[in-house]
C-alpha positions as CSV (number, residue, x, y, z in Angstrom):
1,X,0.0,0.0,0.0
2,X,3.0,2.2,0.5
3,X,3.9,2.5,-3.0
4,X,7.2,2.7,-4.4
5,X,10.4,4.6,-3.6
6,X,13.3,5.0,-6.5
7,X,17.1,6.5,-5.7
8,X,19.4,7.1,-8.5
9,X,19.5,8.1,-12.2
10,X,16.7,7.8,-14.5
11,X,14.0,9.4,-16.4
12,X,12.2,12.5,-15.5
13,X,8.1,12.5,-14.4
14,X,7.1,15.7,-16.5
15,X,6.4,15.2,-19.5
16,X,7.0,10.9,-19.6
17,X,3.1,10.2,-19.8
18,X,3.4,11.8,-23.5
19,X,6.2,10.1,-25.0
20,X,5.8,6.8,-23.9
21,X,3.2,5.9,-26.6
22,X,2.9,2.8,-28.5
23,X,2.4,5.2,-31.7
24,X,4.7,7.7,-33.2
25,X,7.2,6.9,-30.1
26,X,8.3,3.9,-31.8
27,X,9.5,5.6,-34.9
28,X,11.8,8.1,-35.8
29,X,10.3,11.6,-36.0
30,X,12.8,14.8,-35.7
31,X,16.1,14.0,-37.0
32,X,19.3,16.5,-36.8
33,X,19.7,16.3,-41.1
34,X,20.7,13.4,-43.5
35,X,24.7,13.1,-42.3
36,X,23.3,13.7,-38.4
37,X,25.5,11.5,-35.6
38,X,23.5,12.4,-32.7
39,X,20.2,10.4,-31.5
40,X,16.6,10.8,-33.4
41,X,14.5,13.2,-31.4
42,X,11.0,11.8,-31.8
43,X,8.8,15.1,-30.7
44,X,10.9,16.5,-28.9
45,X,10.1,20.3,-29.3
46,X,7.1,19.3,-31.5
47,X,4.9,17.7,-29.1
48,X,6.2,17.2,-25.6
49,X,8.6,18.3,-23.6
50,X,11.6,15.5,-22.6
51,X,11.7,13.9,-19.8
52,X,15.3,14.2,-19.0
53,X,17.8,11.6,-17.5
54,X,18.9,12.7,-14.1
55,X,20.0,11.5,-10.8
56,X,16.5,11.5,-8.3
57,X,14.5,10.4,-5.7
58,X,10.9,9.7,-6.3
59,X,8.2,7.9,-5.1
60,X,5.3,6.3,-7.1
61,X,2.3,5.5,-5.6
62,X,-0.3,2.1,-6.0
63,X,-3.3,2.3,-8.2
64,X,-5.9,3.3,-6.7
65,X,-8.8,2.3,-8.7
66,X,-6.8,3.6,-11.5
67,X,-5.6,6.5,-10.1
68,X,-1.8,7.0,-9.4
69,X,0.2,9.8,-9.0
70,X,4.1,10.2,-8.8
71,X,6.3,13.1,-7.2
72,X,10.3,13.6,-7.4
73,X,13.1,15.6,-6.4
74,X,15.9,15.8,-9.3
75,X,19.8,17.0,-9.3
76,X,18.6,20.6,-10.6
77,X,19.8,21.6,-14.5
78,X,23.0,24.1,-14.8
79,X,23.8,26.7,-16.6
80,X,26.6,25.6,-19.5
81,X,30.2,26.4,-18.2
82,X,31.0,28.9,-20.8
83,X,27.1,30.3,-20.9
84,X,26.5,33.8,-19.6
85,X,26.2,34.5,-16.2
86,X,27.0,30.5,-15.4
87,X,29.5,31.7,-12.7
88,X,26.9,33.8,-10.8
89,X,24.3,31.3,-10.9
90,X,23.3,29.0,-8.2
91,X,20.9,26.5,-7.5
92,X,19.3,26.2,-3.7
93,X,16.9,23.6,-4.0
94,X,16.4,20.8,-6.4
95,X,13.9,20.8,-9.4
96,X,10.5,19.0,-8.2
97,X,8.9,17.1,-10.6
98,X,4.7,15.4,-10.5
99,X,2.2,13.6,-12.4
100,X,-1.1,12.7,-12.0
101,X,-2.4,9.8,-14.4
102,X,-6.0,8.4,-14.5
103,X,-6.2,5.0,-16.5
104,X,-9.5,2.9,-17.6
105,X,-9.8,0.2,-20.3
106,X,-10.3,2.1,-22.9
107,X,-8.7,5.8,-22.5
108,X,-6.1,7.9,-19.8
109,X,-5.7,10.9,-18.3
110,X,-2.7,12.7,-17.2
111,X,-1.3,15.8,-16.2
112,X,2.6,16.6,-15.2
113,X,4.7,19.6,-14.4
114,X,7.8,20.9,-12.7
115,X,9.8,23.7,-10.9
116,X,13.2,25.1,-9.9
117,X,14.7,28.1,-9.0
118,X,17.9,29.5,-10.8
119,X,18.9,32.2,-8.5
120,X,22.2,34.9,-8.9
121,X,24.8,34.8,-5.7
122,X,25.6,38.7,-6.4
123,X,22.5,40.2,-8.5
124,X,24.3,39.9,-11.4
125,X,21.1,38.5,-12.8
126,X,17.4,38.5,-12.3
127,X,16.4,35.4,-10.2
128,X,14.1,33.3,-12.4
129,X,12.2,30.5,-12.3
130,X,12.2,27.1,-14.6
131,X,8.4,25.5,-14.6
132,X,5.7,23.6,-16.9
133,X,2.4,22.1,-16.9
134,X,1.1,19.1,-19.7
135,X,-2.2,17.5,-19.9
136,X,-2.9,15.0,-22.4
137,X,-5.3,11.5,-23.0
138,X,-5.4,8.6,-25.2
139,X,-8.7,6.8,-25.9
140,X,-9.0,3.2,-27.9
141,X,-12.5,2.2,-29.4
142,X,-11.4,-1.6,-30.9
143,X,-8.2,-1.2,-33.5
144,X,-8.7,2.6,-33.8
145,X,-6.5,4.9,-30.8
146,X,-6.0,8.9,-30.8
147,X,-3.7,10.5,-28.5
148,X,-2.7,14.4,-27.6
149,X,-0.8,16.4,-25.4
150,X,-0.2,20.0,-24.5
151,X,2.5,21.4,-23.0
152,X,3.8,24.6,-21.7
153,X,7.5,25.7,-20.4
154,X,8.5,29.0,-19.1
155,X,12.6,29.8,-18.5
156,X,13.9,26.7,-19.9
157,X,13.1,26.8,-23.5
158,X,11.1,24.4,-26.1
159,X,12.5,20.8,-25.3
160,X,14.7,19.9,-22.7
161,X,15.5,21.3,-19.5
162,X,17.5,24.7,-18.6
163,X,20.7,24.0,-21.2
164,X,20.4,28.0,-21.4
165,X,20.0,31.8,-19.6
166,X,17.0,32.8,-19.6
167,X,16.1,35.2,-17.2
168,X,13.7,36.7,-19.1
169,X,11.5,33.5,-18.5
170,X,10.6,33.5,-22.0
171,X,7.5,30.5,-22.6
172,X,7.3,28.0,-24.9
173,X,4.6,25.5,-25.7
174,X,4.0,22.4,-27.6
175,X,1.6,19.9,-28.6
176,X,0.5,17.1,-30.9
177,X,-2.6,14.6,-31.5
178,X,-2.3,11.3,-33.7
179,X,-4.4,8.2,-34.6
180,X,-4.0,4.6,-34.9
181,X,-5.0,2.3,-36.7
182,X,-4.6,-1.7,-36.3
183,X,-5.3,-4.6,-39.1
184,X,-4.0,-7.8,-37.7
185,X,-0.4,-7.3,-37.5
186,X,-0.2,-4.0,-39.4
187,X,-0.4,-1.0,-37.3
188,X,-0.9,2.5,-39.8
189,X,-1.0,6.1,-37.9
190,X,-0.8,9.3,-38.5
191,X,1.1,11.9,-36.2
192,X,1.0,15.6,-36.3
193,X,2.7,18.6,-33.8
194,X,3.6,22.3,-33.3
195,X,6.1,23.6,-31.1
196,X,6.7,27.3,-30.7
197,X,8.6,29.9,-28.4
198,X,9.2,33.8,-28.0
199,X,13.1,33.1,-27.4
200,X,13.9,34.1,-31.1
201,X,11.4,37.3,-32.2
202,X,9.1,36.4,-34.8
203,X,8.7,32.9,-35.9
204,X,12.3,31.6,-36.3
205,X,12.2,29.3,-33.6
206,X,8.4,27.9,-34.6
207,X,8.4,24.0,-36.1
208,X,5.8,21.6,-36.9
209,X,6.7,18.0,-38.2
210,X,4.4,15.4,-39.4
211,X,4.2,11.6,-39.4
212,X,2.9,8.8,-41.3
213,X,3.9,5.5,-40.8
214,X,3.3,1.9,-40.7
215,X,4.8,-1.3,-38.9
216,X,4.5,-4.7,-39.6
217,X,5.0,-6.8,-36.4
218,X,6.5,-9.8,-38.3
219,X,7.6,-12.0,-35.4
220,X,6.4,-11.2,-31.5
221,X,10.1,-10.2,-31.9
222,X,10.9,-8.4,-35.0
223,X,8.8,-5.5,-36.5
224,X,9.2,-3.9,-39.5
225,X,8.9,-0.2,-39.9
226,X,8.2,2.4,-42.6
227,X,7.6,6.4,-41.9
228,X,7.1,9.7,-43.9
229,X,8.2,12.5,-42.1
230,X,8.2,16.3,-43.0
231,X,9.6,19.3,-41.2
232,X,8.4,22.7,-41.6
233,X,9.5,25.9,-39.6
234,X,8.8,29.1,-39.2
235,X,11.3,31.0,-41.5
236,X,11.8,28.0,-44.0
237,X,15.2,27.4,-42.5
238,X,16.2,23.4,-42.0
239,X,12.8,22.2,-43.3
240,X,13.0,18.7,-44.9
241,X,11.1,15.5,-46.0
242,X,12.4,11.9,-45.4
243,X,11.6,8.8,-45.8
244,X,12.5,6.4,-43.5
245,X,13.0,2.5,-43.3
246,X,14.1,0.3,-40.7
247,X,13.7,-2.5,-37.9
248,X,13.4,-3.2,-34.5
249,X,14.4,-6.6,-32.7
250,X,13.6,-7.0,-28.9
251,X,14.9,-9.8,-26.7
């Protein structure tokens, strides 16, 4: 009845309800360009907001009659080393991180969000503070699923957590909704999200990506995968198309 209590690294609460979907979380989604080395990105930016790997304690309650709800203190996120105002900066109190999630047959309900402090030792800076809120749901009705989820972030930028200065606690936001569909062991969807901030003036920093895709669960280990994916932004710089093919083995 107690619930559950986790020490050390691992993922974040905000945001997690929202990525871990069985739709476009499988597949590729935002990628850095066609010569990139660095990890795909999902919707990241375009969707939700991720839910960082970082040393924590949290506890996790039971279900209770499909209720549960989860709370965390995490090592807070730094300024960069060589970022302005990185030596001045200091952090008091760790970031606090909850969720609420509500789960039936059929559909779920959640809602997450965080906080810290980034505070200035000498005044260099205005004090600011790091915080979000997401809701989101997912309902089934036989083979067909939709799923959405809105975020929105204030002094850490559109993505991941407070990699930058921002004591002007500028917001960002993003969403995304997508459907399902299943036909024995074919499973087609279609995926679409914004993300937006006021860190850049105007629409530079504005993106939307869409996703189609299809996978084909050939073995209860080995499924086959196929996506379209197209990137648009908000001044037409690093917009692309792709077309994507690939596999995924579990054991």
């Amino acid at each position: 009845y107690f619930g559950t209590v986790n020490i050390g690294k691992g993922f974040g609460i905000f945001g997690t309800p929202a990525i871990g979907d069985n739709g476009s979380g499988l597949g590729v989604g935002l990628i850095g360009g066609p010569d990139t080395d660095t990890a795909t990105a999902g919707r990241i930016g375009n969707g939700y907001f991720y839910a960082n790997f970082t040393p924590r304690v949290m506890y996790s309650s039971n279900s209770f009659g499909g209720l549960q709800f989860k709370v965390g203190l995490f090592s807070p996120s730094k300024l960069g080393a060589t970022e302005t105002g990185s030596a001045d900066a200091e952090y008091n109190m760790p970031r606090i991180e909850a969720n609420v999630v509500y789960s039936a047959d059929n559909f779920s309900l959640w809602s997450s969000g965080f906080t810290q402090d980034v505070d200035s030792k000498t005044g260099s800076f205005n004090d600011y503070t790091m915080s979000g809120i997401d809701f989101g749901g997912s309902v089934s009705l036989g083979d067909l699923a939709v799923r959405g989820n809105y975020s929105m972030t204030k002094g850490t930028g559109n993505g991941v957590f407070a990699a930058r200065f921002d004591d002007n606690e500028e917001e960002a936001s993003q969403w995304y909704v997508e459907t399902t569909y299943k036909i024995n062991k074919t499973t087609l969807g279609v995926s679409y999200g914004e993300g937006e901030d006021d860190i850049i003036a105007g629409d530079g920093d504005d993106t939307d990506l869409t996703m189609l895709f299809a996978r084909y669960a050939a073995t209860d280990n080995l499924t086959l995968m196929a996506e379209y994916t197209t990137l648009g932004t908000g001044d037409g710089t690093g917009e692309y198309d792709a077309i994507i093919f690939g596999s995924q083995l579990t054991f």
